[in-house]
C-alpha positions in Angstrom: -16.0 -1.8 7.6 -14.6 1.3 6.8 -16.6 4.1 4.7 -14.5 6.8 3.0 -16.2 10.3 1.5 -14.2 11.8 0.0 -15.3 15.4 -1.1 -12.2 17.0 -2.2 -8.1 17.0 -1.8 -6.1 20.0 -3.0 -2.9 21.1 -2.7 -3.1 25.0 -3.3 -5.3 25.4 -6.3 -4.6 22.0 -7.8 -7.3 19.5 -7.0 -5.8 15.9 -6.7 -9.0 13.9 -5.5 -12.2 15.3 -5.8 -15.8 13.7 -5.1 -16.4 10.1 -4.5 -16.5 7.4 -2.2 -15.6 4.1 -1.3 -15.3 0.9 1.5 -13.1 -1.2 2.6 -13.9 -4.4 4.1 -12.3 -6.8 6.8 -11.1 -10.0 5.4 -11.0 -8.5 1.6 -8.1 -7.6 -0.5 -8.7 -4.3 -2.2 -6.6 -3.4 -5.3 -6.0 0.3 -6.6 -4.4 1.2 -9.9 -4.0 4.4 -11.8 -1.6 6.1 -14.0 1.7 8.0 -12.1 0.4 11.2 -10.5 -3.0 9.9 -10.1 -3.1 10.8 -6.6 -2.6 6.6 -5.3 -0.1 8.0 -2.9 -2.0 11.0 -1.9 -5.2 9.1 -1.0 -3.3 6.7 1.2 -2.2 9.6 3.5 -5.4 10.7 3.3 -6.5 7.6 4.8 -3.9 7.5 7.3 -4.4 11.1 8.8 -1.1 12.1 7.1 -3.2 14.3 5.1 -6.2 17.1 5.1 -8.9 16.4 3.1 -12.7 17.5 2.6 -14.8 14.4 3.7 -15.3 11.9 6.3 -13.7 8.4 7.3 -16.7 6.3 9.4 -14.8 3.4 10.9 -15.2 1.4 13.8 -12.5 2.4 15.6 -12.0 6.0 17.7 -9.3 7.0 16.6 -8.1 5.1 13.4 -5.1 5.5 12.4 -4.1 3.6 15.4 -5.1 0.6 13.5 -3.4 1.2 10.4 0.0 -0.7 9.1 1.1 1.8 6.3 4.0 1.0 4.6 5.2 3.8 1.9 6.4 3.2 -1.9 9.8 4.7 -0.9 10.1 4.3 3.2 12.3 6.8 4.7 14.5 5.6 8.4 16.4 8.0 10.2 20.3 8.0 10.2 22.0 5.6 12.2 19.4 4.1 13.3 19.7 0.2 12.3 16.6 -2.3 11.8 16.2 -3.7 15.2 16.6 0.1 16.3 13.2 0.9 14.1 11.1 -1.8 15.0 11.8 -1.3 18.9 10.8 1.9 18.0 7.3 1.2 15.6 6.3 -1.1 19.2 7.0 1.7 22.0 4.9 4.0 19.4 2.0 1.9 20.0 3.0 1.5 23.7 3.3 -2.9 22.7 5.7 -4.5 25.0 9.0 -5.5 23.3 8.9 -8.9 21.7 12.0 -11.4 20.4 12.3 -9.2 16.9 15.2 -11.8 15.9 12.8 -14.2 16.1 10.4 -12.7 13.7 12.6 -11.2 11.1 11.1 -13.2 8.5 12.8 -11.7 5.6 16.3 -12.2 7.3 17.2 -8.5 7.2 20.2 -7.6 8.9 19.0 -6.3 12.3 22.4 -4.6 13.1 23.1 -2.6 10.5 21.8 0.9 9.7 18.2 0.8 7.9 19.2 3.8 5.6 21.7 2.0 4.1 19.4 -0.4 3.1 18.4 -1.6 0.3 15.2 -0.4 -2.0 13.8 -3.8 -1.2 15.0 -4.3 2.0 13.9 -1.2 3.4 10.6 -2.5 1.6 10.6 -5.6 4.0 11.9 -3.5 6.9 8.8 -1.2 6.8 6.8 -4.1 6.2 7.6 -5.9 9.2 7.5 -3.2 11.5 4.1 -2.7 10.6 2.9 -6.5 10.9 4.6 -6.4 14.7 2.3 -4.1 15.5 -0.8 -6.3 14.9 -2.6 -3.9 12.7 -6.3 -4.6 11.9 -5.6 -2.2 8.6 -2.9 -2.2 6.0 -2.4 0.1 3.6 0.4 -1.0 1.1 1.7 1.5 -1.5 3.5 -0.8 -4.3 4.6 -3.4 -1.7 6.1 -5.4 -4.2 8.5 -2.9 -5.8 11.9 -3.1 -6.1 11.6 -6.2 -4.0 13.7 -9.4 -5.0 11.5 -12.7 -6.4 11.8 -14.4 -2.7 10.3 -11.2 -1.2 7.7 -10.9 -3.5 6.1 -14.3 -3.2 6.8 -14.0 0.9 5.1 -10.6 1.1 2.1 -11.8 -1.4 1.9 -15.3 0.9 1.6 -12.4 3.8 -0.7 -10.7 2.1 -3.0 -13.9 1.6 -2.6 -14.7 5.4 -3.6 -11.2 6.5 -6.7 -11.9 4.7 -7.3 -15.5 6.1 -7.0 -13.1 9.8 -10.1 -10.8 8.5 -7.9 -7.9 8.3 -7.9 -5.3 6.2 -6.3 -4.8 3.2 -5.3 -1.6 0.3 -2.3 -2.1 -1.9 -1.5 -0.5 -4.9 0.8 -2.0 -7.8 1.8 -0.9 -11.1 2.2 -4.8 -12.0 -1.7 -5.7 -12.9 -1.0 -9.2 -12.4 0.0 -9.0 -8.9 -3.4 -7.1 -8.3 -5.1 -9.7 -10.4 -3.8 -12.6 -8.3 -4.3 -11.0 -4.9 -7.1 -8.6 -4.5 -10.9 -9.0 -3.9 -11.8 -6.0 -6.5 -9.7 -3.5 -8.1 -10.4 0.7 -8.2 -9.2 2.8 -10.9 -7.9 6.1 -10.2 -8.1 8.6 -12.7 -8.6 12.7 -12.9 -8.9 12.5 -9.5 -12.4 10.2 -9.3 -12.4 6.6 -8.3 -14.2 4.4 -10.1 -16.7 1.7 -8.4 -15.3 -1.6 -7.6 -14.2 -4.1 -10.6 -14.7 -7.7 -9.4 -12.7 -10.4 -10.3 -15.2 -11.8 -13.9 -13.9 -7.8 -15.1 -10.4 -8.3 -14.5 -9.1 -9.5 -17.8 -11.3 -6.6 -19.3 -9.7 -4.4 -17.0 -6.6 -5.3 -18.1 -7.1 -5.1 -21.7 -8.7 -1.2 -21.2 -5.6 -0.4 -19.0 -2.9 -2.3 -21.9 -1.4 0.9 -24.1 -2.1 0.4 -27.5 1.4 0.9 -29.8 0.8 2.6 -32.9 2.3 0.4 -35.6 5.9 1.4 -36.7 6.0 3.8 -33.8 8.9 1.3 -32.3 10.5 0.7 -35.5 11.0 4.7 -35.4 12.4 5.1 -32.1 14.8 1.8 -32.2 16.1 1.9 -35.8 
């Protein structure tokens, strides 16, 4: 289990996150939604070590982002470095031996090619893998599922479900609620900087409905005439 304190994240004088807490469990899917700017991103760093914050992480590992599979909304590769290139390079980090990487390139991304000229979702799947080579025990997915074609999508949620059935441990954000819905264990709300407890799964259709926009009648009758 992992038990996150989280007192307060600023960046200047602009707090982002401030007071609350929160766990993560092995073998759950956790689920985190909030409005753009909420701070999603920002908290995953935090989590990570990518980030200062006020607070504490207890966890069961020394040092623990050693454990951690992160892959980013919007992964960045180096130049001319191709695919193959960047997962040789996620093992040595870790100091794994080298494995048959053609063998498990499950998306079929093109190994050989540079990984900046990827693709949105491809780079998606790139970061993805590299992170599953490394036989993480936690993975932190920001929006995993964007930008991704409809093959990816049901690959990396089938992933998803299989990391669970392996009792890891699992945080992904999406702006689609019904890829949340489907996936995750309970759902957090980020907003104004507080996370709100846990919603299980009997609350998610009300936690949809709260999170639906209403649209003012007319108001789309003004703006498409």
């Amino acid at each position: 289990m992992i038990e996150v304190q989280l007192d307060s994240k600023s960046y200047g004088k602009k707090e982002v996150l401030s007071s609350f807490q929160f766990k993560l469990e092995a073998g759950l899917i956790s689920g985190i939604v909030g409005k753009n700017g909420a701070g999603k991103t920002t908290l995953f760093k935090c989590l990570c070590g990518l980030e200062n914050f006020e607070g504490t992480i207890n966890s069961p590992y020394e040092l623990l982002k050693d454990h951690i599979g992160y892959v980013p909304t919007s992964p960045f590769f180096l130049s001319r470095m191709t695919g193959l290139e960047y997962l040789t390079l996620v093992l040595n980090a870790r100091k794994l031996p080298t494995v048959a990487i053609a063998d498990k390139n499950i998306f079929d991304l093109p190994l050989h090619e540079y990984a900046s000229n990827y693709s949105t979702g491809m780079k998606k799947k790139l970061a993805l893998l590299g992170a599953l080579l490394q036989n993480n025990d936690i993975f932190i997915l920001d929006e995993p599922f964007n930008g991704v074609d409809l093959a990816g999508n049901m690959l990396i949620a089938a992933i998803i479900r299989e990391l669970k059935s392996k009792g890891k441990t699992i945080l992904l954000s999406s702006h689609i609620f019904a890829s949340l819905s489907e996936l995750t264990d309970s759902i957090y709300v980020l907003d104004e900087g507080k996370l709100s407890p846990p919603v299980q799964p009997s609350e998610f259709q009300a936690l949809e409905a709260e999170l639906t926009p209403s649209i003012k009648d007319g108001i789309l009758t003004n703006l498409i005439p």
